[in-house]
C-alpha positions, 0 to 999 in steps of 0.5 A: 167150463169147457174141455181144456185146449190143452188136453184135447190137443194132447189127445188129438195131436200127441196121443192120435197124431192128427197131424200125420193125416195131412200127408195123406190125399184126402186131407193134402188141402189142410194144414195144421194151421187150418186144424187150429183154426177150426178148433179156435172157432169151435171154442169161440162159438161154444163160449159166445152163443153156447155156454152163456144161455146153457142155463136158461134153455134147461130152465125154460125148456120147449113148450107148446104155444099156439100150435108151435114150440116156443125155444128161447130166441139165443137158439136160433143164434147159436145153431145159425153161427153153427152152420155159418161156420160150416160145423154142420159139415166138418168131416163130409167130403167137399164134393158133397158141401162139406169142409173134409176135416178129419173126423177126429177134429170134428169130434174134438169140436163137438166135444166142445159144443156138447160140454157148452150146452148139450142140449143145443149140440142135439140139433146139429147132431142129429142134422150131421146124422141124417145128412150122412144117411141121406148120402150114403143111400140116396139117390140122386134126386134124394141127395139134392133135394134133402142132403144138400139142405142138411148139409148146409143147415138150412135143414134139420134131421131126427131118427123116427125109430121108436113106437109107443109099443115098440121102444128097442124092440124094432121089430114089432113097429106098426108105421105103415108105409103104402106104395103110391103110383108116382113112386112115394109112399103114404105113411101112417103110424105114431113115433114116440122118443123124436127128439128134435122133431117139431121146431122153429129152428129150420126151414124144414125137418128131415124125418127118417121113419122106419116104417112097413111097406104092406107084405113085407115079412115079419120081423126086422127083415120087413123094415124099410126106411123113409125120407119124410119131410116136416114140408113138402119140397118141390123138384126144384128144391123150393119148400112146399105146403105142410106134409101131414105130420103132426105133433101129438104132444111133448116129452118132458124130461130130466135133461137134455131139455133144449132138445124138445123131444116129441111124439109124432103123428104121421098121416093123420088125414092119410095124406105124409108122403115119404120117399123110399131111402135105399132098397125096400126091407133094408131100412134097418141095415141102413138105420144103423149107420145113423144108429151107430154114429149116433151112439158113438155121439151120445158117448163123447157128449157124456164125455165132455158133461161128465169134463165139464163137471170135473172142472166145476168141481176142481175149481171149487176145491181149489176155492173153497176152504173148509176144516183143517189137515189132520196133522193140524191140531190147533183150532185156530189155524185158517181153513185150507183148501178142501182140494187138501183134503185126501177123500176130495182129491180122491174124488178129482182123480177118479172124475179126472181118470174118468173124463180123460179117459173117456175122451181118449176112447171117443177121439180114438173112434174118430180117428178111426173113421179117418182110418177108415176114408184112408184105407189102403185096401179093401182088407185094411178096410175092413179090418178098421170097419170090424173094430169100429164096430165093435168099440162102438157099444163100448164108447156108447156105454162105457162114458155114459156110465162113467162119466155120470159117476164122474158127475156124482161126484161133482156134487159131492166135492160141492156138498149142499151146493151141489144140489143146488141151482146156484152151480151147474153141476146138478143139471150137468148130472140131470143131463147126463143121465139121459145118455144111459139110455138114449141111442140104446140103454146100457143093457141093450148094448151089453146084449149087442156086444156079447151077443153080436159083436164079439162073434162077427167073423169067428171073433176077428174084430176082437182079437184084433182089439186084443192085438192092438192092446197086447202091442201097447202093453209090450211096448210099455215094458220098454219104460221101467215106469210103466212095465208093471201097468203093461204086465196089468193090461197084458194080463187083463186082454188075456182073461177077458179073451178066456171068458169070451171064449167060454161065453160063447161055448156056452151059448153054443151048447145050449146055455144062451140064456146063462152065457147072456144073462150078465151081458152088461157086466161083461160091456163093463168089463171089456170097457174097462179094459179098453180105457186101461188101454188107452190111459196107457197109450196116454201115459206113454206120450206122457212120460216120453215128453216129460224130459224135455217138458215146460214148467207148465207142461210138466205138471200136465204129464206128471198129472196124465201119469198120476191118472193112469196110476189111478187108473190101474190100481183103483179101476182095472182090479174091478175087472177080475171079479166080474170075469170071475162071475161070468165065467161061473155062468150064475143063475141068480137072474135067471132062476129067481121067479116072478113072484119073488121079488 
């Protein structure tokens, strides 16, 4: 089941209003009618070439035949009505072949792809991923040659960071990239981890290697990135002979399994070439705009499984009948609903507060980099980039962890069928629990934030997070419903502003390893924060427009209230606690010794 049409225009029009964009040059070609349009296409193509063979592509997942990756045939169809519909392209700029739609409606439309099937919405991910790195810092030639293809969808692209012995640990990677005399490089080295890197599904690959040029320094300082491609590509963009990358061998996971996900081998026989992409020992800076935009993906993918999970598991309650309320006393009274239930609607409101409010964070990221393209000025800018950058490790994690929970419980309100192949909801879990670690585990990005991204400028991105929260809870207090969740948040930006403080003061004086050591509790913290904040500018929208409400419209609202309520009364306390613990720089990590446990 897909994300409803109704919520994410709730989110897109109401809560982010889109609509406002197309005041604004850059979007002054579109209309709402041409939004609609596309999120139309988005739905039919997720319901006609996605959704149907999402079963199939996690049973029959990618193997090697004859020196190939066998990929079920509906493959190549659903990503070519992909492409032909431009979706590879949504937000890029016309000039460079793109559609130039705003940024949260392509995120919408992705959403809807990834609940449909997200290991086919892999492909084009990726593919959007790399077309942008390539844009950003390519040159001319570079633009042309591998851009435009990946733009079109004639192309496909993968990210080729991780090493057998190198996983986030990038500055140990030993791919070694030798400068030739006609200005490309001889690339040797293995990557492990690329997902999408060996298929039949394009007429070429696109892979983007870190790698080292000889005498580089140590360290991430030394790391440059490489435009390698599966098949050489002449001057005149005509698809050569064979490249030398090979493929070594697949990795066979729990989900995500349409993605065939590979280890490769670069110049086997010393003959890969790869292009030089931005400047030499920058590779790193510029990996992580794919990096980050990859996260910020891999957040709303955990989104639309862990909706799409919820909706499986609403359904079934509305059906299922089992037991009797606990005021009926006679036995022979039919079976009700199991959505009657207290501890199975306890269930759906946790997933629903989960999924929407999960969807609420991602969309908002998007319409910050709509934000972003339409800056006033510099400053503006600026300002817009910090908090990007901060709210990215959070939209990264905090889905994966909470909308995997909301998947848990899908399972649960099935019961035996749950766990069964019969209902999807064991492999939209499966499939879920990969984004927990890929694109940078949980503990990986709690140590970024704390560790990087709350000190950016002496703390600027996050006390302009604070700002905007602290604005919302201010303006909540103007409704008698809401003032009490406002006053909740209010209190919340500040504690978690006070500990901040502390962490760092700590890291400061020489007690790093104290001040980091709970860095995940803290990512859970502040993310928790954040989605009580966006619940709250949701329910606000929502008790606004409730007077003037449709019968249907109305149960739509008062069920974004009730989510909220939940929100605040079963999620937002868990924060006291772990700020509690943090603040109190606990050693029970830190002290206990190898031989204990």
């Amino acid at each position: 089941m897909l994300i409803p049409r109704r919520d994410l225009d709730f989110q897109v029009y109401e809560v982010l209003d889109c609509a406002g964009l197309l005041t604004l040059p850059r979007f002054a070609d579109h209309d709402r009618q041409v939004f609609d349009s596309v999120v139309d296409a988005a739905y039919r193509i997720a319901e006609e070439r996605f959704l149907p063979f999402a079963a199939k592509s996690d049973a029959e997942e990618p193997v090697v035949e004859d020196g190939l990756v066998r990929l079920p045939p509906e493959a190549r169809e659903a990503l070519d009505a992909l492409a032909g519909a431009g979706f590879f392209a949504a937000s890029l700029d016309a000039a460079d072949g793109g559609l130039q739609l705003p940024h949260t409606i392509s995120g919408a439309c992705s959403a809807v792809f990834a609940g449909a099937n997200v290991g086919f919405h892999g492909y084009a991910m990726l593919t959007r991923g790399a077309a942008n790195l390539v844009l950003a810092f390519g040159d001319e030639a570079q633009r042309r040659l591998f851009a435009r293809p990946l733009v079109e969808g004639r192309y496909f692209g993968t990210m080729c960071l991780s090493e057998t012995e190198a996983g986030s640990s990038l500055a140990d990677i030993r791919t070694r990239a030798v400068p030739q005399p006609d200005g490309t490089y001889l690339v040797s080295g293995s990557k492990m981890w690329i997902s999408a890197g060996e298929h039949e599904l394009a007429e070429n690959i696109v892979h983007l290697v870190l790698a080292r040029i000889p005498g580089s320094p140590p360290g991430v300082r030394g790391i440059s990135l490489f435009i390698v491609p599966r098949r050489l590509v002449g001057p005149d963009g005509t698809t050569g002979e064979a490249n030398d990358v090979r493929l070594a061998g697949l990795n066979h996971k729990m989900g995500w399994r349409g993605t065939v996900n590979t280890v490769l081998n670069f110049g086997e026989q010393g003959r890969c070439r790869g292009y030089l992409l931005g400047e030499a020992n920058r590779g790193l800076a510029c990996m992580f705009q794919m990096m980050n935009e990859a996260r910020i993906a891999v957040g709303l993918c955990s989104v639309a499984l862990g909706y799409a999970g919820y909706r499986y598991s609403l359904a079934y309650a509305q059906e299922r009948r089992q037991g009797r309320r606990l005021a009926d006393k006679d036995p022979t009274s039919p079976p009700v609903p199991i959505i009657a239930h207290a501890d199975v609607r306890r269930m759906l409101l946790a997933q629903k507060a989960w999924v929407e409010g999960g969807l609420a964070l991602v969309l908002y990221c998007a319409r910050l980099v709509d934000d972003i393209a339409t800056a006033g000025d510099a400053a503006e800018r600026e300002d817009l980039e910090s908090l990007l950058e901060l709210l990215t490790p959070i939209a990264k994690s905090w889905p994966a962890e909470y909308c995997l929970e909301a998947n848990k419980l899908a399972i649960q309100v099935l019961g035996g069928y749950g766990y069964t192949r019969d209902y999807p909801v064991e492999r939209l879990y499966r499939d879920n629990r990969l984004n927990h670690i890929h694109e940078g585990a949980y503990g990986i990005q709690g140590l970024d934030l704390l560790g990087r991204k709350v000190r950016m400028k002496d703390g600027a991105a996050l006390k302009l997070l604070a700002a905007r929260m602290l604005a919302s809870a201010e303006a909540a207090r103007c409704d008698a419903a809401l003032a009490a969740w406002g006053d909740a948040l209010a209190a919340t930006v500040a504690d978690v502003s006070a500990t901040t403080r502390q962490l760092l003061a700590a890291a400061a004086g020489g007690r790093i390893e104290l001040a980091m050591a709970n860095a995940t509790l803290y990512l859970d913290a502040i993310g928790q924060a954040t989605v009580a904040w966006r619940w709250l500018e949701q329910a606000r929208v929502a008790s606004r427009a409730l007077d003037t409400a449709s019968p249907a419209d109305h149960d739509f609202y008062r069920g974004k209230l009730a989510a909220c309520r939940y929100f605040y009364r079963y999620e937002l306390p868990r924060v006291g606690p772990l700020l509690e613990l943090l603040r109190s720089l606990d050693d029970t990590t830190v002290s206990i010794g190898p031989g204990e446990f």
